[in-house]
C-alpha positions in Angstrom: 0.0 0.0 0.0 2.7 2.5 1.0 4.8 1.3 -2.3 1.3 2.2 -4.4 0.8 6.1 -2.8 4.3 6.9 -3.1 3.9 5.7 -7.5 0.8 7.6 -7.2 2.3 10.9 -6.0 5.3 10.8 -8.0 3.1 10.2 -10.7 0.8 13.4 -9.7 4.5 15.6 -9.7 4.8 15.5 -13.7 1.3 17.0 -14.2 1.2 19.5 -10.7 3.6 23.0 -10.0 7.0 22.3 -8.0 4.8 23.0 -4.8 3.8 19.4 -4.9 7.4 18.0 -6.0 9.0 19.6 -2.8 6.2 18.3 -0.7 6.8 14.8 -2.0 10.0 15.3 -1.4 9.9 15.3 2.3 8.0 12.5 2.3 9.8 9.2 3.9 11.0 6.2 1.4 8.1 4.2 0.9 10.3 1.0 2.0 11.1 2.3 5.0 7.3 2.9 6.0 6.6 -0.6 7.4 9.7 -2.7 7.9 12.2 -2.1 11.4 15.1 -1.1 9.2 14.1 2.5 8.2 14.5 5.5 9.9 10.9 5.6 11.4 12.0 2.2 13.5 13.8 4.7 15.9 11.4 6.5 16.5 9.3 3.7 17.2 11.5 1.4 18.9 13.7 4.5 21.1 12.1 3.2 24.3 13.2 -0.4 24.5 16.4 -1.1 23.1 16.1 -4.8 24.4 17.9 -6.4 27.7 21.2 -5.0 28.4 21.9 -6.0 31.9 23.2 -9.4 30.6 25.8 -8.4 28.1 27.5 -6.2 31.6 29.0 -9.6 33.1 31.3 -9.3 30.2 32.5 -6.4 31.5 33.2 -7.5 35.5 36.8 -6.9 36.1 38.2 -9.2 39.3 40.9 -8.5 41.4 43.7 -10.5 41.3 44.5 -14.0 43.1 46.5 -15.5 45.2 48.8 -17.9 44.1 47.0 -20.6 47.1 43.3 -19.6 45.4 41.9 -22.0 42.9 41.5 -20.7 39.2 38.8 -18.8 38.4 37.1 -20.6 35.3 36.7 -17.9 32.5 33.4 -17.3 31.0 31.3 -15.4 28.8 27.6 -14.1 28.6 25.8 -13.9 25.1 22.4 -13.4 24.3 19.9 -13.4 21.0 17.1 -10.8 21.6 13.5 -10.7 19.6 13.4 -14.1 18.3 10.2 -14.7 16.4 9.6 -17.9 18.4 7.3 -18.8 21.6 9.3 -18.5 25.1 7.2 -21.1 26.2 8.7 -23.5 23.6 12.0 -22.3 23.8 12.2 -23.1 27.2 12.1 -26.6 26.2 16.1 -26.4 24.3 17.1 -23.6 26.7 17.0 -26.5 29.5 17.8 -29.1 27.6 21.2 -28.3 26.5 21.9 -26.9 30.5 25.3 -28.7 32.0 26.4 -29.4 28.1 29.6 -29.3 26.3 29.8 -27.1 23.4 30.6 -29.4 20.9 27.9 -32.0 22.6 25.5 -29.0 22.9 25.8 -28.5 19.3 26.1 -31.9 17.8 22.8 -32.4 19.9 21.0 -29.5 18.5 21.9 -30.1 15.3 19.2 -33.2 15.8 16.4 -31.3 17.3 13.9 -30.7 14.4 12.6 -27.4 16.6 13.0 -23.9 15.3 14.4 -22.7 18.4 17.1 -25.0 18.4 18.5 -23.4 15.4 18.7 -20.2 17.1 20.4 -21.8 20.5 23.0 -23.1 18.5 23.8 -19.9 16.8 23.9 -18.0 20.1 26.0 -21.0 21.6 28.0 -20.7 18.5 28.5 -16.9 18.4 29.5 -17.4 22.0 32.6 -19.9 21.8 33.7 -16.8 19.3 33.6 -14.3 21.7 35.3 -16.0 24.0 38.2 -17.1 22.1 38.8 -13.8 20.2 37.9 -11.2 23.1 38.4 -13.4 26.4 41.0 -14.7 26.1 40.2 -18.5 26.1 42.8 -20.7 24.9 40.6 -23.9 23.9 37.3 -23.4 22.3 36.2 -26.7 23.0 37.1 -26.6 27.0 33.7 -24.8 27.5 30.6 -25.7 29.1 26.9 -24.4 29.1 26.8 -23.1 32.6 23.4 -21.1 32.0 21.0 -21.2 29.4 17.8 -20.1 29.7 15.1 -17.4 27.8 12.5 -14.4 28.4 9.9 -12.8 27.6 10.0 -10.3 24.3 8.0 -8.3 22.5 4.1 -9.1 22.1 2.4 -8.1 19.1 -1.7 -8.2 18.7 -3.4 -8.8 15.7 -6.9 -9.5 14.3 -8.2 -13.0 12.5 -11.3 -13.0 10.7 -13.9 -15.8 12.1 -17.3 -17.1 11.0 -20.3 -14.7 10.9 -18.9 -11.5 10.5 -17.0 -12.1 14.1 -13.1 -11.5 15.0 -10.5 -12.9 17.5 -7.2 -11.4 19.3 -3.9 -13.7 18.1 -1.1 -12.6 19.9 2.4 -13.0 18.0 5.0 -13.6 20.4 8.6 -13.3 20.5 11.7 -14.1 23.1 14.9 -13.1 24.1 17.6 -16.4 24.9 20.5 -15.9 27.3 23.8 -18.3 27.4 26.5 -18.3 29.5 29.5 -20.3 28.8 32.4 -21.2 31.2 35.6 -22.2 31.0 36.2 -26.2 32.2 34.8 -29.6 32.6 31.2 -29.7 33.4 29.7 -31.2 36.5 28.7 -34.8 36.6 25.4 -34.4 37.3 23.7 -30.0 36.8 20.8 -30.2 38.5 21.1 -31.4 41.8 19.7 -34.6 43.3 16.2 -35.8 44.2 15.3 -34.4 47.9 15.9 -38.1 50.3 12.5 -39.4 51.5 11.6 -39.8 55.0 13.0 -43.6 54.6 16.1 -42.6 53.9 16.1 -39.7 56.6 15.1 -41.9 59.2 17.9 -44.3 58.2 20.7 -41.8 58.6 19.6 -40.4 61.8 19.0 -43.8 63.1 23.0 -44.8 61.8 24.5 -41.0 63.7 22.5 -42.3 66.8 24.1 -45.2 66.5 27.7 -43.6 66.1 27.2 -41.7 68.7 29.8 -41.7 71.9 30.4 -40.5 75.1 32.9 -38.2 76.0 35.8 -38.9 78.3 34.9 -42.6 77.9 36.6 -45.8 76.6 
């Protein structure tokens, strides 16, 4: 529609006075009336720029150890913002490539006939760059997915047509995915164990009880 009145009015500046040429002139391009790229989408867009506070770990500057301190593994935070894609079904490869290895991570997603998964694996991919090339991390594939998880974007509202004249809401939702990669092996097991049952708590306290002695005696 936009494309068709700008044709129209350029069209209407052969046959009218320069008044009308310079108006049309000030017009916007007529690609840049609908689409994010054009310089409306600032305008528009000025008041959320997306999550920043993420990308600021990068930036955490930590004092220097001691020579009797463990290393500190190096990491790196990266994150893919407005993804046309549910957060409710992106949670689903957000958790399950948690406590991974990137080259397991990414052979596994390369096997997951989602659209999300393609996205995790270029964020997870974009990552092991970043912290090779600005991080200083000497092995790309001594990394592990510490963190992976997703959020909430973006919301937009739109109209379908229905039966008998009548309408309905449909809501088209998009997400922003968060990864955070560190340095090392990953742990045997990420998520921590079942909690015990009262069984098995009753069994230890009866075996302390058991243990127990008396002090100052034989």
């Amino acid at each position: 529609m936009a494309t068709y009145l700008a044709t129209a009015l350029k069209r209407l500046v052969l046959t009218q006075p320069a008044g009308l040429a310079s108006a049309v002139r000030l017009l916007p391009a007529a690609a840049s009336l609908h689409t994010a790229g054009g310089p409306l989408a600032k305008n528009w867009n000025g008041h959320n720029a997306g999550p920043q506070r993420w990308l600021q770990y990068n930036k955490v500057i930590y004092p220097p150890q001691q020579p009797d301190e463990p290393a500190r593994p190096a990491y790196v935070c990266h994150q893919k913002t407005n993804i046309k894609y549910s957060p409710k079904k992106m949670w689903y490869v957000a958790s399950f490539v948690r406590g991974m290895t990137v080259d397991e991570a990414v052979r596994q997603l390369s096997f997951v006939d989602k659209k999300g998964a393609s996205y995790v694996k270029e964020a997870i991919l974009e990552a092991v760059e970043l912290a090779v090339k600005r991080h200083n991390v000497e092995y790309r594939t001594n990394l592990w997915v510490a963190e992976s998880f997703c959020g909430k974007g973006r919301v937009f509202k739109g109209m379908r047509r229905h039966a008998r004249g009548r309408t309905g809401e449909v809501e088209y939702k998009h997400c922003h995915y968060f990864v955070r990669l560190e340095e090392g092996t990953p742990p045997a097991h990420y998520y921590p164990a079942a909690p015990k049952t009262g069984e098995q708590q009753l069994a230890e306290w009866e075996e302390a009880m058991r243990k127990r002695k008396v002090t100052g005696s034989l």
